[in-house]
C-alpha positions in Angstrom: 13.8 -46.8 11.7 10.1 -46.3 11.6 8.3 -47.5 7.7 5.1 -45.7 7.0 3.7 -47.1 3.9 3.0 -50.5 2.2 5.2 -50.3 -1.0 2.7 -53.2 -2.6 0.1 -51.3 -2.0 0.7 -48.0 -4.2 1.5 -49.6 -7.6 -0.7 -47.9 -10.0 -1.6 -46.6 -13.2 -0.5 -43.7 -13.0 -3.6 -41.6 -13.2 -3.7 -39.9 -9.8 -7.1 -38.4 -7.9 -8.8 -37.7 -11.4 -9.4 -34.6 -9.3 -9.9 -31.4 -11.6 -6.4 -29.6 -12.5 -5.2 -32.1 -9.9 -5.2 -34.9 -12.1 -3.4 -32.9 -14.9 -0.5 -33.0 -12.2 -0.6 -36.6 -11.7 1.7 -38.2 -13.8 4.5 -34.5 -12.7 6.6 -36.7 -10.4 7.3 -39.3 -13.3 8.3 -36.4 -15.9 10.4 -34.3 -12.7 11.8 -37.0 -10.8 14.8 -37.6 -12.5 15.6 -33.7 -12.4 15.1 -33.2 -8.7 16.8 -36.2 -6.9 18.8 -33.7 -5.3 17.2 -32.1 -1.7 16.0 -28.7 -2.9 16.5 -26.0 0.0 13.4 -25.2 1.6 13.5 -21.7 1.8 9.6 -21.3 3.4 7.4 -23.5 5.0 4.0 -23.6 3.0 0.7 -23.2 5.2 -1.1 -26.5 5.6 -4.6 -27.6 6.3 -3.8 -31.4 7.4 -7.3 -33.6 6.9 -6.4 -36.2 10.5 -8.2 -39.1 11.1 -8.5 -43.0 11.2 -9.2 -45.0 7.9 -12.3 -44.7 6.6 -12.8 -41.8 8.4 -13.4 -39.7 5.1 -10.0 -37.7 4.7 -9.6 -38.5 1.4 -13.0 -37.6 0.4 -13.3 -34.2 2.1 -9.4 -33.9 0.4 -10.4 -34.0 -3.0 -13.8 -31.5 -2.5 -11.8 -28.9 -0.9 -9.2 -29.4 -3.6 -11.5 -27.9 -6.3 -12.0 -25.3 -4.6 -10.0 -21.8 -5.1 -7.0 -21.8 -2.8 -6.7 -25.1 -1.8 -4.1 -27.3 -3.0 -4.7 -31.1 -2.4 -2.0 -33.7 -2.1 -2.3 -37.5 -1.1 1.0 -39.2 -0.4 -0.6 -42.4 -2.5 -1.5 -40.2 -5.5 2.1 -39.8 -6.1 3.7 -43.1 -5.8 0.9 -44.6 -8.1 2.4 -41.4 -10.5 6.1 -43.0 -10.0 7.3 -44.2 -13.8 8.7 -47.3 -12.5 11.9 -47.3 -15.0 13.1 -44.2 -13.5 15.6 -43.8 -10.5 12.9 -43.2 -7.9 10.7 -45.5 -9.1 13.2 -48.2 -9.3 14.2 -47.3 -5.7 10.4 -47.3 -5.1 9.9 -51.0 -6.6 13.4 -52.1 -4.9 10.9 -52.2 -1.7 7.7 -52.9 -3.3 9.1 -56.6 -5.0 9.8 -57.2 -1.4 6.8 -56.7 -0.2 8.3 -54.2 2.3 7.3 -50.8 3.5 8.3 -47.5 2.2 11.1 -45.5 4.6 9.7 -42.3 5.8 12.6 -40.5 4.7 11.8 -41.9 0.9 8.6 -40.8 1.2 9.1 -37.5 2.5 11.9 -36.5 0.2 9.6 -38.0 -2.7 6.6 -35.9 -1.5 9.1 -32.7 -0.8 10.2 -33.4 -4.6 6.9 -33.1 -5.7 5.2 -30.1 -4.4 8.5 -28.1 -4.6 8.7 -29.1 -8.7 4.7 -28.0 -9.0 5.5 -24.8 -7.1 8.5 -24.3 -9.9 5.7 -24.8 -12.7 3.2 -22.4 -11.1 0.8 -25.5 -10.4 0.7 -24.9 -7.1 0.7 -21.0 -5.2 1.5 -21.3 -1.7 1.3 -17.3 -1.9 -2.3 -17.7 -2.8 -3.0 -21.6 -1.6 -3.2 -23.6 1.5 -2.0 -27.1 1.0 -4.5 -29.9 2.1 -2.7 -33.1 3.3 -4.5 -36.1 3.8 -2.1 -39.2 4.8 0.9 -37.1 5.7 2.7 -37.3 8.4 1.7 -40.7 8.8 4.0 -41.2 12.1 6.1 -39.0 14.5 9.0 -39.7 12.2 7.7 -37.9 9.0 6.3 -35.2 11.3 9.7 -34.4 12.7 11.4 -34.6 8.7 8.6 -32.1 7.3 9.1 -30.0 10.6 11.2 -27.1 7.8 8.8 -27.7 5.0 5.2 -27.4 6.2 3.2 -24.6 8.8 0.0 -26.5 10.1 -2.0 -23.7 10.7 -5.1 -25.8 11.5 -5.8 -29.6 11.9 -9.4 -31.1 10.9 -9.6 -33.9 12.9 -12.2 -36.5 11.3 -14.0 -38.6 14.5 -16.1 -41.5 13.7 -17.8 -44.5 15.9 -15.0 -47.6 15.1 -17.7 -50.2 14.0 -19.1 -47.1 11.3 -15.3 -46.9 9.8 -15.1 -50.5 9.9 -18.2 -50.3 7.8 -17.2 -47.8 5.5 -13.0 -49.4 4.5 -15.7 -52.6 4.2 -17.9 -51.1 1.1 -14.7 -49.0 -0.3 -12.9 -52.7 -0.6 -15.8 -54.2 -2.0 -16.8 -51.7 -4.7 -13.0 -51.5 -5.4 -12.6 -55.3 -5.9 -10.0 -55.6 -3.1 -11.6 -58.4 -1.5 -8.9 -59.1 0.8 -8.8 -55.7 2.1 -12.3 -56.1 3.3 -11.9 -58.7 5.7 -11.9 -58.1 9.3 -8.7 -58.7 10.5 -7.0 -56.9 7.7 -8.9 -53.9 8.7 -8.7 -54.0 12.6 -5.3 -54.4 11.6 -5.1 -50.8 10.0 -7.2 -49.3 12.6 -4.3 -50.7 15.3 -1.6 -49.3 13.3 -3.3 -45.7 13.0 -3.5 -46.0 17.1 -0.1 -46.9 17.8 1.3 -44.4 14.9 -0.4 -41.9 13.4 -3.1 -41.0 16.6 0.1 -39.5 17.8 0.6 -37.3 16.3 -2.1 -35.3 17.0 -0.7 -34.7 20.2 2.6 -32.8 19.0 0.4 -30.2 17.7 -1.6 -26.9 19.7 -4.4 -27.5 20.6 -5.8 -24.6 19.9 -5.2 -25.5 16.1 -7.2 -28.7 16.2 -10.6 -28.6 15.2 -13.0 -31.7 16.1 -15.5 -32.6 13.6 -18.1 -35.4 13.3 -17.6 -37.2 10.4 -20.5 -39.7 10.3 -22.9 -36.7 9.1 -23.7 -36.4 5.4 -21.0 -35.3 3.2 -22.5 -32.0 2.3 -23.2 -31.1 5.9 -19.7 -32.5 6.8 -17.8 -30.1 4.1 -20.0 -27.0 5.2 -18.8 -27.6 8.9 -14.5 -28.2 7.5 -15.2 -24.9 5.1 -16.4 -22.8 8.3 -13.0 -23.5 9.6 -11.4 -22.6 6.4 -12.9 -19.7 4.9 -11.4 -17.1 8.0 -7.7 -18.5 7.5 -8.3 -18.2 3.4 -9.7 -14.6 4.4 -6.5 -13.6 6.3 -4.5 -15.3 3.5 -5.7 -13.0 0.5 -5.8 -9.6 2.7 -2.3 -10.7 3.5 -1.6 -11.1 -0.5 -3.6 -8.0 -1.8 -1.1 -6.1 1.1 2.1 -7.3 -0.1 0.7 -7.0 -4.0 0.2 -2.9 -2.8 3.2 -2.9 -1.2 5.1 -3.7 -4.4 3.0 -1.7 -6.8 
């Protein structure tokens, strides 16, 4: 069984992105957790915007900009587990692999994530009538891409290019100003880079074509969101014509 996700590393404090109403939701999978261990039925795929790239290639980034703005929901796969309350029975289940230093199973992390956005859907936190979901992180491997296969409809892929040595660069400084002075070294971070080639750049491949769209991310972040929002702003068009219809319909 394919793992996707370094338990150790996703120990927080519980304060999530810090990202506008985002952040407000940060701390939902510790108060809902214990109410949705069950699988809820999916009964419709929500339309997703997935952020694809290698690390340091700025997903994250570009993730919480667009989730500020109308429309766009936001969810990172780490913002959640650092949300897990620890005494509870996923987080217990959670720090069963973390005090082993082991990696998370795809199919814990998938059901977690599945938990999540289906509980902020139930308190009108997220509006997949109205919202595209952003995922940056998720699906990490061919595994989680085949589990969320009856939960999420990519209906386009931002794929985040970057010269090697300038990602390299950029996980360098993001260690550094975080104080993780180990993650900064070189071999942990050609490590990473190996383990997003063997599987996550994968991936990509299972998906049309026609829905990828292949952006440059060494330009400046301003010129880099105006180039991702482009791609957006039709498919968020389409989506509220679509809405306003149906609203009519039911007047």
């Amino acid at each position: 069984m394919k793992r996707s996700m370094t338990a150790s590393a996703t120990i927080g404090n519980g304060n999530g992105n810090g990202n506008g109403r985002h952040s407000s939701s940060a701390g939902f999978a510790s108060r809902f957790e214990e109410q949705l261990t069950f699988e809820t039925p999916t009964m419709k795929r929500y339309r997703t915007i997935l952020l694809f790239g290698a690390p340091g290639s700025g997903k994250g980034t570009q993730g919480k900009i667009l989730g500020n703005i109308p429309g766009f929901y936001h969810s990172a796969t780490g913002d959640i587990f650092r949300s897990l309350d620890l005494q509870s029975e996923m987080g217990r289940k959670f720090w069963e692999y973390a005090s082993r230093g082991e990696l998370v199973p795809d199919e814990f992390t998938v059901k977690l994530w599945r938990q999540y956005i289906q509980g902020l859907e139930m308190i009108n936190q997220f509006r997949p009538e109205t919202e595209f979901l952003v995922l940056d992180g998720l699906p990490r491997n061919l595994k989680q891409r085949q589990l969320l296969e009856d939960t999420i409809d990519v209906v386009k892929i931002i794929y985040l290019r970057a010269d090697l040595n300038k990602m390299v660069e950029r996980l360098k400084r993001r260690a550094l100003k975080e104080n993780r002075f180990d993650d900064a070294s070189d071999s942990v971070i050609r490590k990473r880079m190996e383990v997003y080639e063997k599987e996550t750049r994968p991936v990509l491949d299972t998906y049309p074509k026609d829905r990828i769209v292949r952006v440059d991310a060494t330009m400046s972040q301003i010129r880099l969101l105006t180039e991702i929002v482009k791609q957006l702003v039709p498919l968020k068009e389409a989506m509220d014509k679509e809405h306003e219809s149906d609203f009519a319909g039911h007047a």
